[in-house]
C-alpha positions as CSV (number, residue, x, y, z in Angstrom):
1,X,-142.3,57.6,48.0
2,X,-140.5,60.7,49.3
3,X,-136.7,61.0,49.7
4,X,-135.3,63.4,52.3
5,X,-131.5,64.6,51.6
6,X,-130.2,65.7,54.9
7,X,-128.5,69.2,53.1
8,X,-126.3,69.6,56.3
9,X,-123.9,67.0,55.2
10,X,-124.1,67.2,51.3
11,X,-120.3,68.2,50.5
12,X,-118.8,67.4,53.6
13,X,-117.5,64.0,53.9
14,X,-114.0,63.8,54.5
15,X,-112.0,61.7,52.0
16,X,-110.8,58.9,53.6
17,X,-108.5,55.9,52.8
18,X,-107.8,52.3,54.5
19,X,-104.2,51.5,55.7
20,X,-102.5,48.8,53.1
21,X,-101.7,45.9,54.9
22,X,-98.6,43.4,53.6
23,X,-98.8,39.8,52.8
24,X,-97.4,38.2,55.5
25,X,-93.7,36.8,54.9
26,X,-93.0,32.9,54.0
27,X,-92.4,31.5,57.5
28,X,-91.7,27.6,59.0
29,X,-95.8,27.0,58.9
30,X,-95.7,27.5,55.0
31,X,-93.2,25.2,54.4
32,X,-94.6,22.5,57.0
33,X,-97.5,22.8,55.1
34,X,-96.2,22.1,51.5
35,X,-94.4,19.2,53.1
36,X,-97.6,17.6,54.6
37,X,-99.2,18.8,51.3
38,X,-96.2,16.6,49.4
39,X,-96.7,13.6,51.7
40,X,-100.8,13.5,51.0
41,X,-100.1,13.8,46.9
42,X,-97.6,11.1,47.5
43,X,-100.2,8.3,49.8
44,X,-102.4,9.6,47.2
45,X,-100.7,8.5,44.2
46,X,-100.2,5.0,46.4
47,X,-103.6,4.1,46.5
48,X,-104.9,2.1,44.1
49,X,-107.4,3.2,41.2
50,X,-109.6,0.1,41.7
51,X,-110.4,-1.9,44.6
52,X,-110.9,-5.1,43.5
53,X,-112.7,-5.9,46.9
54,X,-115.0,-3.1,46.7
55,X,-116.2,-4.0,43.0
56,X,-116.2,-7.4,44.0
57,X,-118.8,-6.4,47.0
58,X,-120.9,-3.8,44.9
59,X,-121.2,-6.9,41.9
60,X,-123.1,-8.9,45.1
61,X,-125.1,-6.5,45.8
62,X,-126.2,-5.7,42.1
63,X,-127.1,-9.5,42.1
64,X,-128.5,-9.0,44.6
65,X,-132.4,-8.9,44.1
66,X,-133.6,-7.8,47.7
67,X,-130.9,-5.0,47.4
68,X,-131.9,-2.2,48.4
69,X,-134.3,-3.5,51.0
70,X,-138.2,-2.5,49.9
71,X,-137.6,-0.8,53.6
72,X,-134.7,1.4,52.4
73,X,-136.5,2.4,49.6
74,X,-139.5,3.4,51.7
75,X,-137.2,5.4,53.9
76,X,-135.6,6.9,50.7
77,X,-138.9,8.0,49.1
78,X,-140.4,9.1,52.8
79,X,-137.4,11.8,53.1
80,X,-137.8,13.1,49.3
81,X,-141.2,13.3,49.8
82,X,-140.6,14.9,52.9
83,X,-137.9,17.6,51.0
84,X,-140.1,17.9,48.3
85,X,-143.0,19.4,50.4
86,X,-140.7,21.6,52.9
């Protein structure tokens, strides 16, 4: 391997230094967005933990001994196979 070092420039390079830019100030969008932020914590906090409906439909399918389908399963093994090889 051979390295060149172009001598013209060696020593020359101006010192140079980007502008600062400021943080933009607080503005109306900031404080719209804290107040949606407020309103998703609070329908959050709404919501229930458990879903007795959805445990009640995921114990059925548990019972369930044709669940998942032995065509699901193929479909699920095809596509990691089909990962695993790519």
């Amino acid at each position: 391997m051979e390295v060149e070092f172009n001598v013209g420039l060696a020593g020359n390079t101006p010192a140079s230094q980007s502008p600062v830019s400021r943080a933009p100030s607080p503005s109306a969008s900031n404080s719209m967005s804290f107040e949606n932020t407020q309103a998703l914590e609070q329908t959050l906090k709404e919501i229930p933990t458990v879903r007795p409906e959805v445990v009640e439909h995921a114990a059925g399918l548990l019972a369930d001994a044709n669940y998942p389908s032995n065509d699901v399963l193929d479909r699920v093994a095809a596509t990691l196979a089909q990962n695993i090889l790519n």
